[in-house]
N, C-alpha and C positions, 0 to 999 in steps of 0.2 A: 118929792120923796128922796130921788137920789143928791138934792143937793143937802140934802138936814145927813143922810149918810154919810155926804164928804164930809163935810162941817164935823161930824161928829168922829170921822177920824181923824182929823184933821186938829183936834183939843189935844190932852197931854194924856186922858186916859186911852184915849181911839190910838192913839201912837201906842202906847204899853199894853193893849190888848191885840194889837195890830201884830207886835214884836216879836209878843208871847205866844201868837197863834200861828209865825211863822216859823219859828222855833218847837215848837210841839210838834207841826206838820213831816216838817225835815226830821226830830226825830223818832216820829212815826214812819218816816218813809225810810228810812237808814233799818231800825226793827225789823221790817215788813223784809226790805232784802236781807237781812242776816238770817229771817224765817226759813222766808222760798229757799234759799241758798242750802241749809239745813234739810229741810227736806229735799231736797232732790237729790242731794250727796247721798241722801239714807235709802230712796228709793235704789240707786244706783248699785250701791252695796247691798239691797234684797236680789238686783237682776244679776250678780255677779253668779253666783254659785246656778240659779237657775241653765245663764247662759253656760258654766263647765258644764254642767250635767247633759244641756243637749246638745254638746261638742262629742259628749263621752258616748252620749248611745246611738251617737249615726256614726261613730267609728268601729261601732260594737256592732251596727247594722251591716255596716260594707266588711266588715271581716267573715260574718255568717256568709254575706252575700255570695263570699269570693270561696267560701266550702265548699265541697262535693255533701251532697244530700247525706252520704252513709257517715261523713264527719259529723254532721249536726245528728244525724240521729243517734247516734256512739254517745256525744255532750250528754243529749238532754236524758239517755237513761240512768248517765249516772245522776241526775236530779229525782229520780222516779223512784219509789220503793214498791219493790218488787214480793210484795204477801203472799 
């Protein structure tokens, strides 16, 4: 069986489907990295804004932190309406 194989790449079609499926592969695999490559840039650019926002709220965290109690509760009534 594997020598009718060889034999059979080894003719003038087995060479030109041999060529052609090397060539396909490579540029199958060349695709495949311009994909991955693609997404991962895009994933990247979804974690960006994520990662400011949790820079921004543990800096918002440590400045409450560092209040005296009657500061934060002063803030939060002007958020509150008072009926």
């Amino acid at each position: 069986m594997l020598t009718a194989v060889l034999a059979w790449l080894s003719s003038t079609v087995g060479k030109t489907v041999a060529k052609w499926s090397v060539v396909i592969a490579t540029g199958a695999a060349i695709y495949w990295r311009i994909y991955e490559s693609g997404r991962l840039a895009e994933k990247a650019a979804e974690a960006q804004p994520d990662a400011e926002t949790i820079t921004k709220r543990k800096s918002i965290d440590e400045t409450v932190d560092r209040m005296p109690d009657a500061a934060v509760r002063d803030e939060l009534r002007k958020w509150v309406r008072h009926d």
